[in-house]
C-alpha positions in Angstrom: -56.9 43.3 -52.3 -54.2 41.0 -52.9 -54.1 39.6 -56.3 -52.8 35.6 -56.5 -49.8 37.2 -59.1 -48.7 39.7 -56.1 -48.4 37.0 -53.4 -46.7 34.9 -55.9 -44.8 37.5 -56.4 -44.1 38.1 -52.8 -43.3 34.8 -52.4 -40.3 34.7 -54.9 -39.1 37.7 -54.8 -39.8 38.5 -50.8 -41.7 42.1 -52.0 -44.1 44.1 -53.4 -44.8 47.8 -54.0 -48.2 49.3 -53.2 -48.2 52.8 -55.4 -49.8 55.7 -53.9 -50.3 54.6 -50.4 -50.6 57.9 -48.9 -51.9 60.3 -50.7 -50.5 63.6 -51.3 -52.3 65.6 -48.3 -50.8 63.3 -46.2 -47.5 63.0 -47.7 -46.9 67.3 -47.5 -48.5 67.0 -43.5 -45.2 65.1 -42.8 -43.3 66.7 -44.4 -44.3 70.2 -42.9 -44.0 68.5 -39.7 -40.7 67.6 -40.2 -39.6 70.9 -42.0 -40.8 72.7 -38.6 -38.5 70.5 -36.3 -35.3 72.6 -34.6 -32.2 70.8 -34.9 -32.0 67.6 -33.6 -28.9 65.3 -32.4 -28.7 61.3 -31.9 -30.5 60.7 -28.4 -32.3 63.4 -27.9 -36.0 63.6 -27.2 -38.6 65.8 -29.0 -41.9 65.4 -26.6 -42.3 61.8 -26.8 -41.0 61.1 -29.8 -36.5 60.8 -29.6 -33.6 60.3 -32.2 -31.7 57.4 -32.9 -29.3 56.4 -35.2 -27.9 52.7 -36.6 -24.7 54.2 -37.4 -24.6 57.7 -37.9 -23.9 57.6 -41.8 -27.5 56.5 -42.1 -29.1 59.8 -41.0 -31.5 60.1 -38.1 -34.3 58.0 -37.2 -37.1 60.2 -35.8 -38.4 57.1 -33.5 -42.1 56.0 -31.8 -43.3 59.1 -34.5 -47.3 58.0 -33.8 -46.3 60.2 -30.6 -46.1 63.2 -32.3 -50.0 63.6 -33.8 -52.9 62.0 -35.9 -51.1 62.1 -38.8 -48.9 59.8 -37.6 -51.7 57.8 -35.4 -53.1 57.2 -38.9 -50.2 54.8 -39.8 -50.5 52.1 -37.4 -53.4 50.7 -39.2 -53.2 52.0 -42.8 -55.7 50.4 -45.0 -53.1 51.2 -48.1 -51.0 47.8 -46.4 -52.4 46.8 -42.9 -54.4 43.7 -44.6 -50.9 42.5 -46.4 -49.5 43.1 -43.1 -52.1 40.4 -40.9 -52.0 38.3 -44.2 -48.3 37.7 -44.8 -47.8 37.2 -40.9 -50.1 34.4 -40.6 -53.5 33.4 -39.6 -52.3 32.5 -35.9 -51.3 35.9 -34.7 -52.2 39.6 -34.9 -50.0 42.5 -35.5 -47.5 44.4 -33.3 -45.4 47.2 -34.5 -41.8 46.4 -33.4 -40.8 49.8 -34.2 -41.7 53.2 -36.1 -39.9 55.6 -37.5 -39.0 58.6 -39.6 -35.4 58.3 -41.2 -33.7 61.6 -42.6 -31.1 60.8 -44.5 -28.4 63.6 -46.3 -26.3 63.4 -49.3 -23.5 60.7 -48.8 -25.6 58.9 -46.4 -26.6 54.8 -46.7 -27.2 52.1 -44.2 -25.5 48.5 -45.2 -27.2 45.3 -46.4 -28.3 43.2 -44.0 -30.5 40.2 -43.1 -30.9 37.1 -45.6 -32.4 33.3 -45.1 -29.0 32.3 -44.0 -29.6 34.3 -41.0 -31.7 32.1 -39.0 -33.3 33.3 -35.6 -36.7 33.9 -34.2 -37.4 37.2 -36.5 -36.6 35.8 -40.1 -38.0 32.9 -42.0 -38.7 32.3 -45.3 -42.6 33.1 -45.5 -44.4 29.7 -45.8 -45.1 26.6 -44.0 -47.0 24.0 -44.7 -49.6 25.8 -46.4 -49.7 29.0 -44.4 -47.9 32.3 -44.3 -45.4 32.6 -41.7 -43.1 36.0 -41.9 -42.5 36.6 -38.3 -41.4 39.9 -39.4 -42.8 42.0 -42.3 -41.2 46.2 -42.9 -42.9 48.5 -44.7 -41.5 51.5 -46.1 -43.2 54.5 -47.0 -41.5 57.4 -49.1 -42.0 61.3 -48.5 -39.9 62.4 -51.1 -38.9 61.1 -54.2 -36.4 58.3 -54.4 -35.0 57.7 -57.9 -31.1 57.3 -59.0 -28.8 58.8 -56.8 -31.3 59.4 -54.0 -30.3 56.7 -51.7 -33.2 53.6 -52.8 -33.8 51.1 -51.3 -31.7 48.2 -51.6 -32.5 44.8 -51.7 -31.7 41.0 -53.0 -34.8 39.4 -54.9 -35.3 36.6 -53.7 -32.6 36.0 -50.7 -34.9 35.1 -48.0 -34.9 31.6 -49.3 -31.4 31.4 -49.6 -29.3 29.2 -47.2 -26.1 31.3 -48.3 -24.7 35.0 -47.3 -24.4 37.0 -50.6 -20.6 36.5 -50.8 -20.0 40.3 -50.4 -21.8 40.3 -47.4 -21.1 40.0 -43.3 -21.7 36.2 -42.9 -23.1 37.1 -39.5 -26.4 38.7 -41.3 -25.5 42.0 -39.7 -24.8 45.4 -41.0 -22.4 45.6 -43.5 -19.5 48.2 -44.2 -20.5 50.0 -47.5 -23.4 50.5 -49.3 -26.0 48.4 -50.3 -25.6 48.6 -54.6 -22.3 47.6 -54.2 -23.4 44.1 -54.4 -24.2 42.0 -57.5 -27.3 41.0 -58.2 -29.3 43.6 -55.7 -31.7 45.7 -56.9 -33.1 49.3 -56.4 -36.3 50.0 -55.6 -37.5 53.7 -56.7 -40.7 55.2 -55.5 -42.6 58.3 -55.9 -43.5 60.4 -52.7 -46.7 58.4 -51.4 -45.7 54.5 -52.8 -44.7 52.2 -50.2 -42.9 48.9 -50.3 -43.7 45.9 -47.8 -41.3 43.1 -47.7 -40.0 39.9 -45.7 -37.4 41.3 -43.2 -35.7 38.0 -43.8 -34.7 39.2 -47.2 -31.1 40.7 -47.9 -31.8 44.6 -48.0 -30.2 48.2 -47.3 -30.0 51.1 -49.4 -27.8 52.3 -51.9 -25.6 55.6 -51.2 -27.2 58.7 -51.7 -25.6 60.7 -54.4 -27.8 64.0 -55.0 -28.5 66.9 -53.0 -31.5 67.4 -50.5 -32.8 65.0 -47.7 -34.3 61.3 -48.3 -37.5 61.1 -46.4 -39.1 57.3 -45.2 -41.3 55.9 -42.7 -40.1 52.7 -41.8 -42.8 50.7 -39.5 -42.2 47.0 -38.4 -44.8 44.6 -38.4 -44.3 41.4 -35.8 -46.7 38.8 -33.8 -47.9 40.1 -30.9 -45.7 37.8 -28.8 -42.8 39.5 -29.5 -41.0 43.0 -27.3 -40.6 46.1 -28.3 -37.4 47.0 -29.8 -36.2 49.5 -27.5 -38.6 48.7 -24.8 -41.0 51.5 -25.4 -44.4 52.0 -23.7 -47.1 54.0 -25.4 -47.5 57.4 -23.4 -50.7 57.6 -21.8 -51.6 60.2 -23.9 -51.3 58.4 -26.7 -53.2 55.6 -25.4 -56.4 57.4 -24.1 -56.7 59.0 -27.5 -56.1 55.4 -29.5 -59.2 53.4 -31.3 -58.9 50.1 -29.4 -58.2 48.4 -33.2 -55.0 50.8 -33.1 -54.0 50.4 -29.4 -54.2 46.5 -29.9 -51.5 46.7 -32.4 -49.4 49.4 -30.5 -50.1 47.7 -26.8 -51.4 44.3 -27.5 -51.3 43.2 -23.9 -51.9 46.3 -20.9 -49.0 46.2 -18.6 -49.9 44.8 -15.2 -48.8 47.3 -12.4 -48.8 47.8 -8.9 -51.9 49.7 -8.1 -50.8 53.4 -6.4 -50.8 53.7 -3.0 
């Protein structure tokens, strides 16, 4: 339930933290999973699931996971967030997930700030008009491991999705900056234990800080956009995955069934 201080909150600030949102069974399922993987490079597929990277210094990004299992199918829909997810997008549409992934990141790694209300397209707007929610693209990010100091946190700027200014330190384009994201003043670390989650505006100015310690930094990262909008990377549900879907899950992975040419 969504308390009136948490959307104010959300509001203002462009986030909120949900503790616990998987619980621990969960949480050590993944990670088991991902423990069992062999080695994996940048563009290379794993059954239906494949690899990607932003940059390389960000890790891997273990992308369309709900491929890979019912752990993962469970995700799409979570109760821990999915009713912030339809609220925060507004009443007029229904959710699509953009794209969902798994990012491994090593010691040394970070991906730069990016994003901010002075980066105006069809993804990013502030959150409110006239009387309704409008956040035409909502991430949420759930942690597997522990993420305190050192371990690469989240990064973001409280607040920055209203702005009509870059953060001075940042690419004026809204894009992916060089360096890492708690070099800037005024942003602000988010820590989490394995299980919490954080959902925020995409709109606001975020990254991660540079991880410092030893040992991997596990996250889910899922994004949350009408259903009007593409795919990311133009992928199509296997029909695997589809035939074994709840229609309330397919809706938000495949909200309209592609039209083909009948065979033959």
């Amino acid at each position: 339930m969504i308390t009136p201080m948490e959307e104010y909150c959300f509001d203002l600030r462009g986030y909120t933290v949900i503790p616990q949102a998987l619980d621990n069974d969960h949480v050590a399922s993944i990670n088991a999973w991902i423990d069992a993987l062999p080695p994996l490079k940048i563009d290379q597929w794993f059954g239906n699931v494949y690899v990607q990277s932003y940059g390389g210094i960000d890790g891997i990004n273990l992308q369309d996971v709900i491929e890979a299992g019912e752990i993962f199918e469970r995700l799409i829909d979570h109760p821990a967030w999915i009713d912030r997810v339809r609220h925060y997008l507004g009443p007029s549409t229904k959710p699509y997930i953009y794209e969902i992934f798994i990012n491994v990141r090593e010691s040394g790694g970070y991906i730069g700030v990016h994003s901010g209300g002075h980066n105006v397209d069809h993804y990013q707007r502030s959150g409110r008009r006239n009387g309704q929610w409008v956040c035409p693209m909502l991430s949420l990010l759930a942690s597997l491991t522990d993420v305190g100091p050192g371990d690469g946190a989240t990064v973001v700027i409280p607040g920055s999705h209203k702005s009509d200014f870059p953060h001075p330190m940042q690419d004026r384009r809204g894009g992916i900056s060089i360096g890492s994201g708690e070099q800037l003043e005024g942003a602000v670390e988010i820590y989490l234990k394995a299980g919490d989650a954080v959902l925020f505006n995409d709109a606001l100015c975020h990254g991660s800080a540079q991880r410092l310690n030893p040992g991997q930094r596990r996250m889910i990262t899922i994004r949350y956009v009408p259903a009007l909008h593409a795919h990311r990377f133009g992928y199509e549900p296997s029909a695997e995955l589809v035939a074994q879907l709840t229609p309330e899950r397919l809706a938000i992975v495949q909200p309209i069934k592609p039209r083909r040419r009948p065979n033959g």
